[in-house]
C-alpha positions as CSV (number, residue, x, y, z in Angstrom):
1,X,204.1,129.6,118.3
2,X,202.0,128.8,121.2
3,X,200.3,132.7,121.1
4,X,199.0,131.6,117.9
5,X,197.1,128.9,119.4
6,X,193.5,128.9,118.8
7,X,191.2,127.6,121.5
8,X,189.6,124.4,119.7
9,X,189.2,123.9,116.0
10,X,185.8,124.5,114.4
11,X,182.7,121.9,114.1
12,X,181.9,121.2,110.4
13,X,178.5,120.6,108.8
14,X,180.5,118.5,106.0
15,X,182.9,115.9,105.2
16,X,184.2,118.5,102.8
17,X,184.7,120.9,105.2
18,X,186.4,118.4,108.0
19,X,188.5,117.7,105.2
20,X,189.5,120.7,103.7
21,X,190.2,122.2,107.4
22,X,192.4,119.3,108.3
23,X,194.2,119.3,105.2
24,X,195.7,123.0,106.0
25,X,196.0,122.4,109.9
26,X,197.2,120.0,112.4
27,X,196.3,119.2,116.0
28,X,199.6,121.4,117.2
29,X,197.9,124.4,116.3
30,X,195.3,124.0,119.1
31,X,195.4,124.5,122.5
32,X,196.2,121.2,124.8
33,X,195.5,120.6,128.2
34,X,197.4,118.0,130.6
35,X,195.0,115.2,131.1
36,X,195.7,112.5,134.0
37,X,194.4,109.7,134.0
38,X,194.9,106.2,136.2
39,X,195.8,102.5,134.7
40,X,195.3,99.6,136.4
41,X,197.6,96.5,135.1
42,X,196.2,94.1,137.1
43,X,192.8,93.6,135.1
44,X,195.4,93.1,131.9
45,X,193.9,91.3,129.5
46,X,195.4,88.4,126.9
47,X,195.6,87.9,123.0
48,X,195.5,84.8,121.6
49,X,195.2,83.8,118.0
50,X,192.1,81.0,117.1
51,X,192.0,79.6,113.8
52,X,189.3,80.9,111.7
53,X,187.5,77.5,111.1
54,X,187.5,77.1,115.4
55,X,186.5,80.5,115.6
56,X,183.5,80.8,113.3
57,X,182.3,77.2,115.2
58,X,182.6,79.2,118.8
59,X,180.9,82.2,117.6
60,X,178.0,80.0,116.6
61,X,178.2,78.2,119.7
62,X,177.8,82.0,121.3
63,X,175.2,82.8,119.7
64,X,173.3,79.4,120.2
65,X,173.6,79.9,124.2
66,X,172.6,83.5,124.0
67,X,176.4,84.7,125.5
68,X,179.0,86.4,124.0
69,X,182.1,85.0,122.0
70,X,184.7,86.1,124.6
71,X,182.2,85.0,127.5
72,X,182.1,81.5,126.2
73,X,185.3,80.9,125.8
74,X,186.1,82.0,129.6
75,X,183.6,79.9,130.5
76,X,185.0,77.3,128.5
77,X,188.6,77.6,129.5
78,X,187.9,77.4,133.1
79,X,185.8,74.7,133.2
80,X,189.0,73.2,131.5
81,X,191.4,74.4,133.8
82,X,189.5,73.3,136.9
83,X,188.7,70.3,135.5
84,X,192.2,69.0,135.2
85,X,193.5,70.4,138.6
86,X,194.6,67.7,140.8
């Protein structure tokens, strides 16, 4: 029923009232518009899993040298991967 659309559902002063609302409505009864948007694959990024004992040493290591976790362990894994180019 897309002529009984409304516009934008209502702000809420409560948690209550955010509830209550969503519990008798759902996103389909709003209005949508088409968004675009551009992705770029090439800056893809990895998961890997660390063991929790490894990773609680690294994130102290972090924070000793005043980086971030993910910083140190791309600075770390390059220096490994250089160093053992031949």
């Amino acid at each position: 029923m897309a002529g009984n659309r409304l516009k934008k559902p209502p702000s809420f002063t409560s948690l209550d009232g955010f509830q209550e609302f969503w519990d008798k409505h759902d996103v389909t009864d709003f209005q949508t518009q088409e968004a675009q948007f551009a992705v770029d694959l090439r800056h893809a990024k990895n998961v890997v899993s660390i063991e929790p004992g490894i990773m609680a040493k690294v994130q102290a290591a972090a924070r000793a040298n005043g980086v971030g976790t993910q910083t140190l362990i791309n600075l770390w894994l390059a220096e490994k991967v250089m160093g053992t180019r031949s």
